[in-house]
ZAZA-76217 format. One record per residue (C-alpha): residue number from 1; residue in one letter; x, y, z. Coordinates in Angstrom, 3 decimals, decimal comma. Layout:
N
<n = NUM&res = A&u = X&v = Y&w = Z> .
...
% end
This chain:
68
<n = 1&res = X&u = 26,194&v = 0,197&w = -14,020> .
<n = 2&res = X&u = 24,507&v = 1,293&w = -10,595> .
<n = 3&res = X&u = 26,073&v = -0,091&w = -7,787> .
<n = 4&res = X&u = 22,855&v = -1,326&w = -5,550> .
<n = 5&res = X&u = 25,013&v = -1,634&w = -2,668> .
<n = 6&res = X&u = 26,437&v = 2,156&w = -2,595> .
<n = 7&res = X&u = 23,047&v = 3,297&w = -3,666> .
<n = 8&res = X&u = 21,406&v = 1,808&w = -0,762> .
<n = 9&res = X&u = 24,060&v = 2,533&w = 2,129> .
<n = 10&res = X&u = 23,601&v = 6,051&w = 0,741> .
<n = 11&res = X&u = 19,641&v = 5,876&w = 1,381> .
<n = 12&res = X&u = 19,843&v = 4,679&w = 5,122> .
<n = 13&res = X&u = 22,331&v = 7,671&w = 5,882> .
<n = 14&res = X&u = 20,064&v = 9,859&w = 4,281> .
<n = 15&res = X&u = 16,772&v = 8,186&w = 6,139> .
<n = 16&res = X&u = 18,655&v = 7,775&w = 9,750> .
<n = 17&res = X&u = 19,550&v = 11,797&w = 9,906> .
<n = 18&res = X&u = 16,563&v = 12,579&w = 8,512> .
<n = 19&res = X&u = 13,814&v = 13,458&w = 11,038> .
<n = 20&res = X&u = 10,260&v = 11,418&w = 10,095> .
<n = 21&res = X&u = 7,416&v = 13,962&w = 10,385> .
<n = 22&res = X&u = 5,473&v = 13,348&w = 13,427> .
<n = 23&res = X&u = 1,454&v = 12,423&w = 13,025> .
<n = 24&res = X&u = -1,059&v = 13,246&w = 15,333> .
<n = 25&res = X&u = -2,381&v = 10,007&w = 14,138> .
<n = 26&res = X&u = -3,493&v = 5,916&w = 15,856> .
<n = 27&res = X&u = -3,971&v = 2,733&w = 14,252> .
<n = 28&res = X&u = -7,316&v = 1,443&w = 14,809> .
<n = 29&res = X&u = -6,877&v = -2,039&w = 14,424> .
<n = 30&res = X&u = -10,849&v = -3,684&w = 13,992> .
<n = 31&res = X&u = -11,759&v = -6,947&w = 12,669> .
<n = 32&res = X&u = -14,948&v = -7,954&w = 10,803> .
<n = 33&res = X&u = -16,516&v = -10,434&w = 8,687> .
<n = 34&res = X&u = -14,974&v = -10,267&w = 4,882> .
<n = 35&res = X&u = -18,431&v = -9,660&w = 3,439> .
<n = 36&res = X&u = -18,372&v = -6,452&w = 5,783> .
<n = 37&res = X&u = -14,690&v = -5,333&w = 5,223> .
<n = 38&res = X&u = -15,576&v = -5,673&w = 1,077> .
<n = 39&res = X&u = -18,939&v = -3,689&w = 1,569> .
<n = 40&res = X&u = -16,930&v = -1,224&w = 3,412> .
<n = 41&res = X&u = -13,566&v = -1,042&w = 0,817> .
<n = 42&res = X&u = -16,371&v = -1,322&w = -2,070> .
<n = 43&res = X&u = -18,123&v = 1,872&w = -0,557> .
<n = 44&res = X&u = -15,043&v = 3,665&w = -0,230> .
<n = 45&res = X&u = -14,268&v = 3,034&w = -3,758> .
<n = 46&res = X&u = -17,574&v = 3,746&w = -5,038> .
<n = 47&res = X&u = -17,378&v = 7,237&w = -3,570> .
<n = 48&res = X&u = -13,668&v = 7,812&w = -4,356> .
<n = 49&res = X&u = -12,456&v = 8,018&w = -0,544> .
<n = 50&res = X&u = -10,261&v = 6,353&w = 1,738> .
<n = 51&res = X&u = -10,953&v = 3,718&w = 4,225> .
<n = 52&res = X&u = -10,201&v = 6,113&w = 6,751> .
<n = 53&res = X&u = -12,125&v = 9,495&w = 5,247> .
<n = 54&res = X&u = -15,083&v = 6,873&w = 4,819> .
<n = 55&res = X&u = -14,550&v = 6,254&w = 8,644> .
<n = 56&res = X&u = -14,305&v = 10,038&w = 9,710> .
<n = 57&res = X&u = -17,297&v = 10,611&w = 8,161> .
<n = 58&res = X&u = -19,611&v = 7,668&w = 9,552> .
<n = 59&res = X&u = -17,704&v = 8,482&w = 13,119> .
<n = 60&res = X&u = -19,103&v = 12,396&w = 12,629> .
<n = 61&res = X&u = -22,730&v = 11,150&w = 11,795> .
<n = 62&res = X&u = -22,583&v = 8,916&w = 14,695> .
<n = 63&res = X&u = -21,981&v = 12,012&w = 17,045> .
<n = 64&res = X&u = -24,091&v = 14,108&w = 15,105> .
<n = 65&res = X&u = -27,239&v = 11,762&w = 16,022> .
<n = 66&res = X&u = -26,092&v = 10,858&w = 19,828> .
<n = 67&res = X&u = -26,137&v = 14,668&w = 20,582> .
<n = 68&res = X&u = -29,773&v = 14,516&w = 19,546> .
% end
């Protein structure tokens, strides 16, 4: 029998002394209308990429024309 209790105190020791890697990442929080956010997941999906790859890539079209 696995004793939950042991088994989790041992996985907080483990996750306090153990450094989380630091991202050179933000949240972007946005809101939008639902009908947008599905058009955006469904696109995402569609093409096999994440929200935020999906994003990158609009964001690097965007600069791409304004330097024009």
């Amino acid at each position: 029998m696995i004793d939950m209790a042991s088994t989790c105190r041992q996985y907080v020791f483990v996750m306090e002394r153990t450094p989380m890697p630091q991202k050179d990442r933000k949240i972007l929080g946005i809101s939008m209308s639902p009908t947008m956010a599905g058009d955006i997941k469904a696109e995402a999906a569609r093409r096999n990429i994440s929200l935020r790859k999906l994003f990158e890539e609009l964001w690097s079209m965007y600069l791409e024309r304004r330097a024009k």
